[in-house]
N, C-alpha and C positions, 0 to 999 in steps of 0.2 A: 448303372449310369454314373455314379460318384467316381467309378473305379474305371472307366473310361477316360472323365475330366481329367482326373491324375495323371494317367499315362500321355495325355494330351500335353498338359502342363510341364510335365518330365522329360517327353520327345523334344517338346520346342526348346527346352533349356540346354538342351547340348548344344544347338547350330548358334549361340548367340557368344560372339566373341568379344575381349574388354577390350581392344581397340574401337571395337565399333559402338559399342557401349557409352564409352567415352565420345568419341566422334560424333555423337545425336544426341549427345549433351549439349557439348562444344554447338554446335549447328541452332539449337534452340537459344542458347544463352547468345547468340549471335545475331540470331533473328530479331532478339528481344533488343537489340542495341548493349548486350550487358558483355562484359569481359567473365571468363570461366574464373568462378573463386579458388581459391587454392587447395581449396576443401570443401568438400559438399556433400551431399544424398542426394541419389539417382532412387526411383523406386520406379519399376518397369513394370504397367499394372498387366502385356501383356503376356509374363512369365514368374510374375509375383516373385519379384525378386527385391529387394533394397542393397545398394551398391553403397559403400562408406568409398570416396575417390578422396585421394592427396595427391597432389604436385603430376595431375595427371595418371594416377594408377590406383585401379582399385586395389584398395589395401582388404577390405572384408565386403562378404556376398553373407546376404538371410533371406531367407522363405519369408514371406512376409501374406496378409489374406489384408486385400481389399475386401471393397463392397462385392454382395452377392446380387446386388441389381446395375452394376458395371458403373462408367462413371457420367459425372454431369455436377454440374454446381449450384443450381437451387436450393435454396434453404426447404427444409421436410424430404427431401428427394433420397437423403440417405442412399445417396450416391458415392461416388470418394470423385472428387475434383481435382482436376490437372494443372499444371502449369507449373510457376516459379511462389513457392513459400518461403518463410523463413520460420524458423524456432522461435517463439513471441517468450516461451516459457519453460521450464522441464519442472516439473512436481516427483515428488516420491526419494528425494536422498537420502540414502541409507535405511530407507524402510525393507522390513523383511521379503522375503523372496514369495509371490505368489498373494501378496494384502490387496485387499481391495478399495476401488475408490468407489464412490458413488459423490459426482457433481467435484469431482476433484479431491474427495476431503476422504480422508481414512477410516474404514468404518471399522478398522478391530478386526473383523475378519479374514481368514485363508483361506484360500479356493481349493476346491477338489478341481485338477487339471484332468482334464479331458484327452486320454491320449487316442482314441478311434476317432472314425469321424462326425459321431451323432451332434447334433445340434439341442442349444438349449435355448429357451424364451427368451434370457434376459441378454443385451448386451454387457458382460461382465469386463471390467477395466479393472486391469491387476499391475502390480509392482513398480513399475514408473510412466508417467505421461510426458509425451512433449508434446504442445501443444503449438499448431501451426497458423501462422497469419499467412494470406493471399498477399503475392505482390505485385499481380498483376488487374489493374482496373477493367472491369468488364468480363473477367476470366475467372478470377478467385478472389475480388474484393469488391467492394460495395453492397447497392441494396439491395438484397434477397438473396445475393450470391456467394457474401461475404465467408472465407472459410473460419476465418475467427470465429465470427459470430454462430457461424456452424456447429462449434466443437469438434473439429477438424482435427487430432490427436495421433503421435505415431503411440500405439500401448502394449503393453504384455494383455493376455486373456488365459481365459483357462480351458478354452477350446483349442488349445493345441495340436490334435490330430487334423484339424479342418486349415493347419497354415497349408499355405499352397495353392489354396484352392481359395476362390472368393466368397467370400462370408460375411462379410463384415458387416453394419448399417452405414456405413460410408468411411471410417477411420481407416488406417493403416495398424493392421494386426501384426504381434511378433509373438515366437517365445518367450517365455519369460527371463531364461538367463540370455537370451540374445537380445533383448531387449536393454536388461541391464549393462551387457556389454559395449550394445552404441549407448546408451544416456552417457556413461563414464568418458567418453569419445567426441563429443559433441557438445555445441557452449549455446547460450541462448543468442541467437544472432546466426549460426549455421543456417547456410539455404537449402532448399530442396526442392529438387526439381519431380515432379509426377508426370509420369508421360506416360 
């Protein structure tokens, strides 16, 4: 069954082109009354992909694992919520490759990474966080729905065989050196769009 999802997830990745990609960015940021920022994150939850775009062109594409109970924005829903974010924060500079956080803070520890695709109990947050505020009222901010107050996180994990596929308790999963690759990339103030 996992090994189905995959090939499902892998089929639909080829038909999805970056002009159009772009173009149902541009459409939503338009909808919203908002002008396209010159730089942003696209995260496409339905090919689990996260798009880095500048001046209109995706510069870098990651495999990325949303939630594994698809999306929606109530707080406990451990969902992954859509819309327009912004970067509120990024934690982890220059900490080592694979440390853990627990509640943001460093616990000392390095993860055993996960490269098949079994699952494990804990939700583990590894190497760098960026944490997301909602900027849309009614959609990803306020009461109950708020993604701040969610912990709403793009992170490294150490379930890395399981990127691709959705997993997550509602955060935006990465690799871990891809992970490190957008934090390097991205300033606190970057929007990002979930769609």
């Amino acid at each position: 069954m996992v090994i189905n999802l995959y090939l499902i997830f892998l089929f639909t990745n080829l038909f999805i082109s970056d002009d159009l990609i772009i173009k149902e960015c541009e459409n939503y940021f338009f909808q919203k009354n908002r002008n396209l920022p010159s730089s942003f994150i696209c995260i496409e939850i339905k090919n689990q992909k996260l798009y880095f775009i500048e001046e209109k062109k995706i510069t870098d594409i990651y495999s990325i694992s949303s939630s594994e109970k698809g999306i929606g924005n109530k707080a406990g829903s451990n969902k992954t919520p859509i819309g327009i974010h912004r970067i509120k924060s990024k934690i982890g500079d220059n900490v080592p490759i694979n440390s853990r956080f627990i509640g943001r803070k460093l616990t000392g520890e390095i993860v055993d990474v996960i490269s098949d695709t079994s699952k494990v109990d804990l939700d583990i947050i590894s190497t760098r966080i960026m944490w997301l505020s909602g900027e849309e009222y009614g959609v990803n901010k306020g009461n109950g729905i708020d993604s701040y107050e969610r912990y709403i996180y793009i992170h490294g994990t150490n379930e890395e065989g399981r990127i691709g596929l959705p997993s997550s308790h509602g955060c935006v999963r990465m690799k871990n050196k891809d992970v490190i690759d957008l934090y390097r990339k991205v300033e606190v103030g970057t929007l990002v769009l979930i769609k």
